[in-house]
N, C-alpha and C positions, 0 to 999 in steps of 0.2 A: 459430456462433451462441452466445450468450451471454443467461443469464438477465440480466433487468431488476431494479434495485433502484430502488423508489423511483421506476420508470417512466425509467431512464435503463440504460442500458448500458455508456455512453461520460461519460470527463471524471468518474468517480464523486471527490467530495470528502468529508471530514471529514465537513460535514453532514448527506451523503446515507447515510450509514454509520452516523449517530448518531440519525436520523430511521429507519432502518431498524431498529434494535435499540430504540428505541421503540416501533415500529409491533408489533414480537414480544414486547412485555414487557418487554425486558430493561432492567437499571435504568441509568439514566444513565450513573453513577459506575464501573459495572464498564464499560463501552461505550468510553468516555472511557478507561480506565486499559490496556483492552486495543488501544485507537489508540495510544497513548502508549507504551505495549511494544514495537509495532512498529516504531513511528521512532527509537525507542532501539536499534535492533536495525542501525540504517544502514551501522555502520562493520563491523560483523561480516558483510553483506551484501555488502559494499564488499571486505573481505577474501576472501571466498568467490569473489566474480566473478575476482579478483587471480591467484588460485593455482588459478583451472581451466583445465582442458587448450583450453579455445577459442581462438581463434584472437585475433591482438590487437584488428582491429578489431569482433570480436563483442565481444571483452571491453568494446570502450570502448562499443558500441553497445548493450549490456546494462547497463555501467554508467549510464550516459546517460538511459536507461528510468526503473531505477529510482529516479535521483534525480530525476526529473518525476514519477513518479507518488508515490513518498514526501513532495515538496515539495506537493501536492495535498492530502495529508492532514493536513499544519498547521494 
């Protein structure tokens, strides 16, 4: 079970994340700049999944993940 953001659970994107830190006050600019950290964060993600002990096709299935739900927050 998974808390609701924004009345969604699932397929959460950019807007729904930046509509959420609205809804709490938070200001745009920091909202936006802390999505933007994250998807700068991709190749270091990428490297992480690389050099874990998993197995390969978890690696690639974990890779796989996170570049669908990283490409969601564009």
């Amino acid at each position: 079970m998974a808390l609701t953001i924004i009345g969604k659970c699932n397929h959460l994107r950019r807007a729904d994340f930046i509509a959420l830190a609205d809804h709490l006050g938070i200001a745009r600019t920091y909202s936006e700049r802390k999505v933007a950290g994250l998807l700068a964060l991709r190749e270091t993600f990428t490297e992480m999944i690389a050099a874990s002990r998993l197995s390969g096709s978890l690696r690639a299935a974990l890779a796989e993940i996170l570049s669908e739900r990283l490409d969601r927050l564009r």
